[in-house]
BAVOKE-961804 format. One line per 2 residues: number of its first residue (from 1); their letters; for each residue x, y, z of N, C-alpha, C, O, CB. Coordinates in steps of 0.2 Angstrom, whole numbers. Each point is the difference from the previous one (the first is absolute). Glycine has a CB too. Layout:
BEGIN
NUM> a> X,Y,Z,X,Y,Z,X,Y,Z,X,Y,Z,X,Y,Z ~ ...
//
This chain:
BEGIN
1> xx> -153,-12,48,3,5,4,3,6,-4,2,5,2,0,-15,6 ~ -3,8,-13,5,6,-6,-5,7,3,2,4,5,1,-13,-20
3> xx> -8,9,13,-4,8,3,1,2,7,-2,5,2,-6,-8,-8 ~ 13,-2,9,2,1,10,6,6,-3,1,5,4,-2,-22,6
5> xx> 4,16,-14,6,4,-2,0,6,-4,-3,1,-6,8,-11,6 ~ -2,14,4,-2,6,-5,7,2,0,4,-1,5,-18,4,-2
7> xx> 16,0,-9,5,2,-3,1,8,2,-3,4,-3,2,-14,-7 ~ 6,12,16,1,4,4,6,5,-6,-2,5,-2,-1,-13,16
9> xx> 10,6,-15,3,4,-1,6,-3,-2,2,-5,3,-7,12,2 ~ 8,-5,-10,5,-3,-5,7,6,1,0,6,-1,-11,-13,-8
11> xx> 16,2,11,8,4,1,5,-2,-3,3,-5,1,-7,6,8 ~ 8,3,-15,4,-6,-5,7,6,1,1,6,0,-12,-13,-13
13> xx> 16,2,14,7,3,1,5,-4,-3,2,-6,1,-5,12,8 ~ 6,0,-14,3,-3,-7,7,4,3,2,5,1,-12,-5,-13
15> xx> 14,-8,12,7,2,3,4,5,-6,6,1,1,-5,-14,7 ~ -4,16,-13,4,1,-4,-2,8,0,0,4,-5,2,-16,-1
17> xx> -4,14,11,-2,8,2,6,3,5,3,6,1,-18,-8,-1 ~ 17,-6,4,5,4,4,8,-1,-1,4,0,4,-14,-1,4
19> xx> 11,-1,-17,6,-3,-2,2,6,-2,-3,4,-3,0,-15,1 ~ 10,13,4,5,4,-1,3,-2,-5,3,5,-4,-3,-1,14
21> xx> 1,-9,-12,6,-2,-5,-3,-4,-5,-1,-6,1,9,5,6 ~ -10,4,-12,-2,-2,-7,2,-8,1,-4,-3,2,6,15,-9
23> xx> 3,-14,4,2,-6,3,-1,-5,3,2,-6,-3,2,11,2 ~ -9,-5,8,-1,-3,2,-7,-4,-2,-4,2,-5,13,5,11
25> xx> -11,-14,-1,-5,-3,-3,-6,6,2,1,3,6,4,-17,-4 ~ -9,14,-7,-5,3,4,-10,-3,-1,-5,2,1,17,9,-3
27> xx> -11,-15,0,-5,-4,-3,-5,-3,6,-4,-4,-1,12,0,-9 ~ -5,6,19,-3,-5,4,-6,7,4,1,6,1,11,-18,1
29> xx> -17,8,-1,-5,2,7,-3,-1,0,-3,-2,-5,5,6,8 ~ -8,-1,5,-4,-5,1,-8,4,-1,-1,5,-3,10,-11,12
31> xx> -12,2,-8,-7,1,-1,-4,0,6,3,-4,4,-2,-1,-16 ~ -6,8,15,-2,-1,7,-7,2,0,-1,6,0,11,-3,5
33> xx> -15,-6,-6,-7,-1,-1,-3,0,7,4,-1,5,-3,-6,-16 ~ -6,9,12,-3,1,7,-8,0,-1,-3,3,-3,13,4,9
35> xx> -12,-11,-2,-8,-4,-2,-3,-1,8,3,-4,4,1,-4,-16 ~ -11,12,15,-2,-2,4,-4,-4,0,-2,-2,-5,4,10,8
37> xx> -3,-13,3,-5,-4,2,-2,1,7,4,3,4,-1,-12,-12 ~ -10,7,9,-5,1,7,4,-5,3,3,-5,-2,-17,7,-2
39> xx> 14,1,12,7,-2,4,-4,-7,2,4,-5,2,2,17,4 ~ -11,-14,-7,-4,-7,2,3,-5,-4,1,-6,1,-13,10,3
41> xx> 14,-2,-8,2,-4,-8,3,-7,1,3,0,5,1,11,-10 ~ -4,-17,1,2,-7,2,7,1,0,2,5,0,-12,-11,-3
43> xx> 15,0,4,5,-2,3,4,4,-7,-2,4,-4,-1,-17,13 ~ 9,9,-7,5,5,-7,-2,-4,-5,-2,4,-5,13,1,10
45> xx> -11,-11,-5,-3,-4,-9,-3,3,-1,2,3,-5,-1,-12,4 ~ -8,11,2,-5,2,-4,2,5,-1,0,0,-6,-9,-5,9
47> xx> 12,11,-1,4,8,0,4,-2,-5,-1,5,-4,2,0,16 ~ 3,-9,-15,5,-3,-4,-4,0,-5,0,4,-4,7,-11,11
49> xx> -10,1,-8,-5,-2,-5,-4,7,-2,1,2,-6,-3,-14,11 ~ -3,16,-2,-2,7,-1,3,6,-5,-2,4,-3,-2,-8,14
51> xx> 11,1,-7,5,5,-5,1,-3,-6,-2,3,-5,9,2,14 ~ -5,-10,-9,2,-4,-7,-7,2,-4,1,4,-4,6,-16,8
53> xx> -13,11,-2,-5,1,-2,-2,7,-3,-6,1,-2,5,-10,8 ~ 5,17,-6,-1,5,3,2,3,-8,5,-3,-3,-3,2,19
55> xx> -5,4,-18,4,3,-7,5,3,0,3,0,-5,-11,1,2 ~ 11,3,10,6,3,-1,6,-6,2,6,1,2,-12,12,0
57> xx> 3,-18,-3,7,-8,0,1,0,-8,6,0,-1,-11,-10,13 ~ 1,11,-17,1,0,-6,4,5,-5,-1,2,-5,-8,-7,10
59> xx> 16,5,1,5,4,-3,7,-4,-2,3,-4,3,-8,14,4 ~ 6,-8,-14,8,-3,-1,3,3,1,4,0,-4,-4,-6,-2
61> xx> 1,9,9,7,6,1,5,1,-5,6,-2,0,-7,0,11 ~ -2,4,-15,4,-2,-7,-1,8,-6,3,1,-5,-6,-17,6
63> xx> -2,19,2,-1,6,0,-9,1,-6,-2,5,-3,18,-4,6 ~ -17,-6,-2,-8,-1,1,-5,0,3,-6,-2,-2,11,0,-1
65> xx> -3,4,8,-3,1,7,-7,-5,2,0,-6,-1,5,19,-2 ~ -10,-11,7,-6,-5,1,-4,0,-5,0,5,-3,0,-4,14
67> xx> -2,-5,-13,-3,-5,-6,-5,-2,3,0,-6,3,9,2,-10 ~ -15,8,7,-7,-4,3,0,-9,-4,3,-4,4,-13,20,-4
69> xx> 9,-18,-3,0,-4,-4,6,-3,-2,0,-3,-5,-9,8,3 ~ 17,-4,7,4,-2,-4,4,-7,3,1,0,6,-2,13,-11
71> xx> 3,-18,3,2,-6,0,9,-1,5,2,-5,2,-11,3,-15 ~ 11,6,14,8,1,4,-1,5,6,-4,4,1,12,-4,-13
73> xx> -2,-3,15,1,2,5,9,0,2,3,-4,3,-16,1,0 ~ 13,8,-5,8,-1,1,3,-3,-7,-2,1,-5,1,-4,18
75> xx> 7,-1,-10,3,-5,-5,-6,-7,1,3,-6,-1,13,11,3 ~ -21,-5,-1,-4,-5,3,-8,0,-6,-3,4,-2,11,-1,18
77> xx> -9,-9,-17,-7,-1,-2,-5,2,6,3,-1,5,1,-7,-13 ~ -10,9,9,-4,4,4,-1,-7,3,3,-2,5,-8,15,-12
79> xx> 0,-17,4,-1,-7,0,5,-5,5,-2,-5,3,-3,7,-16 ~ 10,0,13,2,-4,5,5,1,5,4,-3,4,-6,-2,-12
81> xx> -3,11,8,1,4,10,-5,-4,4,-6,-2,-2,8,18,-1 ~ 0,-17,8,-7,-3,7,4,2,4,6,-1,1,-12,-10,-3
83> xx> -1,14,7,3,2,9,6,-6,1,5,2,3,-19,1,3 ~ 12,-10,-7,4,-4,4,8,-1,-2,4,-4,3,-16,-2,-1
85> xx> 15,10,-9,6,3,1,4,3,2,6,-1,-1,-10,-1,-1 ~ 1,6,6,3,7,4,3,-4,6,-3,-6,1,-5,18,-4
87> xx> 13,-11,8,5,-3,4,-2,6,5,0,6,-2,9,-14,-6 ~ -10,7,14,-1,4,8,8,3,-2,3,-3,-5,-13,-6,17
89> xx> 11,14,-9,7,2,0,1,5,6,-4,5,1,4,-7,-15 ~ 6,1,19,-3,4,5,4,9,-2,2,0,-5,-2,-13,15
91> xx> 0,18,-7,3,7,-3,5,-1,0,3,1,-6,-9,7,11 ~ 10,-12,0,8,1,-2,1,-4,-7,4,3,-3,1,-2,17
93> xx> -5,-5,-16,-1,-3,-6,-3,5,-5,5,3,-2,-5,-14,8 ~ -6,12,-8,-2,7,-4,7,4,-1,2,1,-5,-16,0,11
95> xx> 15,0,-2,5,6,1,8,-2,-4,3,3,-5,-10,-2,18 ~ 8,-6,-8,5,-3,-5,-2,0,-9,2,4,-4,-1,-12,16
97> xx> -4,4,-13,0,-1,-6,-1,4,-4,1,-1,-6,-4,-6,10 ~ 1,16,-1,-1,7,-2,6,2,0,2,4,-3,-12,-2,7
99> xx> 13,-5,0,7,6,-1,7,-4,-4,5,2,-2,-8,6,17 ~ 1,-15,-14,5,-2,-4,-2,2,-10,3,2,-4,-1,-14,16
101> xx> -7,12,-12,-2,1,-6,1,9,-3,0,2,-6,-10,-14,9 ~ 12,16,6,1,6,-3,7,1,1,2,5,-2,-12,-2,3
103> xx> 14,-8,2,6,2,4,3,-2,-9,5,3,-1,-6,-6,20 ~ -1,-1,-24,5,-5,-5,4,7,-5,5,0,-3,-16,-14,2
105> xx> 5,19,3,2,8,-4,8,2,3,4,4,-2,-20,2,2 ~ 16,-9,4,6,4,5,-5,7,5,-6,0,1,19,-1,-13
107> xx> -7,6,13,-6,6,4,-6,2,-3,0,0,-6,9,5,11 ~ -13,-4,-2,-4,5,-5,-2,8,5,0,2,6,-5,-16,-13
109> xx> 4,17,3,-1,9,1,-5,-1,8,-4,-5,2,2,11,-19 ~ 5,1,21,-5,3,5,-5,0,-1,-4,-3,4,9,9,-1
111> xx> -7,-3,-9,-10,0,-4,-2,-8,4,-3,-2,5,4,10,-23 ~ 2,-10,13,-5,-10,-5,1,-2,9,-5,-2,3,14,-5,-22
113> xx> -5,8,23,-1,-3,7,-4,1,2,-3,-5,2,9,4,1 ~ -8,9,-3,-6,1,6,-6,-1,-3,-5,0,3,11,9,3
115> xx> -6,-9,-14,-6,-1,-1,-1,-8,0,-6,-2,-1,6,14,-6 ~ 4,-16,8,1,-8,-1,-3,-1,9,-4,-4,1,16,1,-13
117> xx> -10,6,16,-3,1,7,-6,0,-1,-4,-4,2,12,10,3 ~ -10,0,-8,-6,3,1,-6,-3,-2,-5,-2,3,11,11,-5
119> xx> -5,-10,-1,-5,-5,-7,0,-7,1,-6,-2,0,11,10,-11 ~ 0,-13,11,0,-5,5,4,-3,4,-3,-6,2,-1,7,-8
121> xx> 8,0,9,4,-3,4,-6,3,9,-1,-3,6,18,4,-17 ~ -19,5,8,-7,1,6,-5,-5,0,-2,-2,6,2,14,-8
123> xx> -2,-15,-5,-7,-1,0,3,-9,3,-3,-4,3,-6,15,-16 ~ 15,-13,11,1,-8,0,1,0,11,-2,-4,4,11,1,-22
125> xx> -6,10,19,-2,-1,7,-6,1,5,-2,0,6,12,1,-10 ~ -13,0,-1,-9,1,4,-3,-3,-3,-6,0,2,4,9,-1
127> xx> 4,-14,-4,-5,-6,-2,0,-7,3,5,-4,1,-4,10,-9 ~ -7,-7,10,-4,-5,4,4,-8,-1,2,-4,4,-15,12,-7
129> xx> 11,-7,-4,4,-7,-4,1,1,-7,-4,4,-2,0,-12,10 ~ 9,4,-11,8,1,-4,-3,-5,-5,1,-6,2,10,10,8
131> xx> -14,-4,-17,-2,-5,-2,8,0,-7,2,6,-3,-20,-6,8 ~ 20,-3,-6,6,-1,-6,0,-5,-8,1,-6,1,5,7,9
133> xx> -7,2,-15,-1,-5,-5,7,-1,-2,4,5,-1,-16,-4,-3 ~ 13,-7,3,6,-2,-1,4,-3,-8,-4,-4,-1,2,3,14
135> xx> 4,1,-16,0,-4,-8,-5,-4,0,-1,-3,6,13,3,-7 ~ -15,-1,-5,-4,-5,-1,1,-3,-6,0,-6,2,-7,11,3
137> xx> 8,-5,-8,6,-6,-2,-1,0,-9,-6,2,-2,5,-12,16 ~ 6,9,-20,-1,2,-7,-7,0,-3,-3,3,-4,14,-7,4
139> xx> -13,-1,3,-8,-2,-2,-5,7,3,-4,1,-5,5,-17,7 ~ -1,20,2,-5,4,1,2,6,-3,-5,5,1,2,-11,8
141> xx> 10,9,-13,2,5,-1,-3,-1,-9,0,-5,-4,12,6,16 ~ -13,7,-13,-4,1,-4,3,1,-7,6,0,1,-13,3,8
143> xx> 4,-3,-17,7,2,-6,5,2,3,5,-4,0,-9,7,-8 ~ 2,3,10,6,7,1,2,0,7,6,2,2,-12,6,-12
145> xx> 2,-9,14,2,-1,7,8,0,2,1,3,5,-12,-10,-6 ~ 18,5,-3,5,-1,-1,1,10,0,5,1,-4,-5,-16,-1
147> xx> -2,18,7,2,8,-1,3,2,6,5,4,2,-14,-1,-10 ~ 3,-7,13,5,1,7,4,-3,4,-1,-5,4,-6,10,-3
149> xx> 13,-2,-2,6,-2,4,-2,-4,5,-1,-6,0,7,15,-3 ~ -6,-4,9,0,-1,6,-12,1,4,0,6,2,19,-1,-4
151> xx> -21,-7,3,-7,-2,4,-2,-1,6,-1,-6,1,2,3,-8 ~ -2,7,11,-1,1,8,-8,1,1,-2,5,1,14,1,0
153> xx> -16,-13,1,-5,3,1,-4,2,10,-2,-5,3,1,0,-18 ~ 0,9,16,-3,0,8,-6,3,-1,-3,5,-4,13,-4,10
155> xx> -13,-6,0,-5,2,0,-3,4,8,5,-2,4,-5,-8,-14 ~ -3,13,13,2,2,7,-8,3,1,-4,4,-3,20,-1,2
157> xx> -15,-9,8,-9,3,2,1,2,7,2,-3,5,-10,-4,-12 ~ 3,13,5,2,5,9,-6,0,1,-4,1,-5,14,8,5
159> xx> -13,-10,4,-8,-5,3,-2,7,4,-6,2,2,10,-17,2 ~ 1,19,-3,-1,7,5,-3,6,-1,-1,4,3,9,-7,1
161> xx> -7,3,-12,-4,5,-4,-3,-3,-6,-2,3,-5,10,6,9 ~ -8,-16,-4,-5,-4,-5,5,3,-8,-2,5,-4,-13,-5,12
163> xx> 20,-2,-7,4,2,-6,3,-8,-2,0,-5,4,6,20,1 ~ -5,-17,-14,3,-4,0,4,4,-6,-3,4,-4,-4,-14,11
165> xx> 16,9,-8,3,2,-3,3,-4,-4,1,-5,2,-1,12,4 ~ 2,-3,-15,4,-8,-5,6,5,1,-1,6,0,-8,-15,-11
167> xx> 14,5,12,6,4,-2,4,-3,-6,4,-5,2,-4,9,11 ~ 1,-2,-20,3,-4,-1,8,5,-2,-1,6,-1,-10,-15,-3
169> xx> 16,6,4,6,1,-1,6,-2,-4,3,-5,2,-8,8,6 ~ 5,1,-14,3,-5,-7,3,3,-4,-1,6,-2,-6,-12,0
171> xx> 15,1,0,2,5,-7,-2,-2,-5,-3,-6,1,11,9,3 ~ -7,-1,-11,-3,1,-6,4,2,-5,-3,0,-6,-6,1,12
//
């Protein structure tokens, strides 16, 4: 199903564009990948699996970017991602889990909102279903893997325009 996906458009927002104070953390944000598939397409596992399978999953966000050939994902070994990780998750949950992870900053700027709207807090409410990977535990985390702090991964399939979206959201 990897060939069902086609790699649409890539969206990266570095909380440290909209930091006023030197001082502050600025090491966090997200990554937003967008990949079409034919609206007939099987259930979300296979969509899950397809992406896992998808070369632009083959990012460590570590400033290496996608690695046709490369073995990480994340703080994560590639090898021991499976569809049957990800946890259903409904929007208000997504949501949650988005804003606690942005709210830990204290406020953040007019800009980083509307673009955190725009970019996802839109796409997690137009989506179909809410897939979540959640810690996988010391054994799957890779040498270096220990770079990212904090690890947010969504997954989000909107059936209505044959979009499925990775959202990941991390500090570093």
């Amino acid at each position: 199903m990897d060939n069902e996906l086609t790699h649409e458009e890539s969206t990266f927002i570095n909380f440290r564009r909209y930091i006023r104070d030197s001082k502050e953390h600025g090491y966090r944000w997200v990554d937003i990948k967008q990949l079409r598939f034919c609206a007939e397409s099987a259930d979300d596992g296979k969509l899950l699996s397809a992406l896992i399978g998808h070369e632009q999953f083959r990012d460590d966000y570590a400033g290496g970017g996608v690695l046709p050939d490369g073995s990480r994902h994340g703080p994560y070994w590639l090898q021991s991602i499976n569809s049957d990780l990800y946890e259903s998750i409904s929007q208000e949950k997504a949501v949650q889990i988005l804003r606690e992870w942005v709210g830990s900053l204290g406020g953040v700027s007019t800009e980083l909102e509307a673009d955190l709207q725009r970019e996802v807090f839109a796409r997690v409410a137009a989506a179909d279903a809410i897939h979540y990977l959640g810690e996988l535990g010391d054994e799957a985390i890779h040498d270096w893997g220990w770079v990212h702090d904090c690890f947010h991964e969504l997954v989000l399939v909107d059936r209505s325009v044959g979009r499925i979206t990775l959202i990941v959201a991390a500090d570093d």
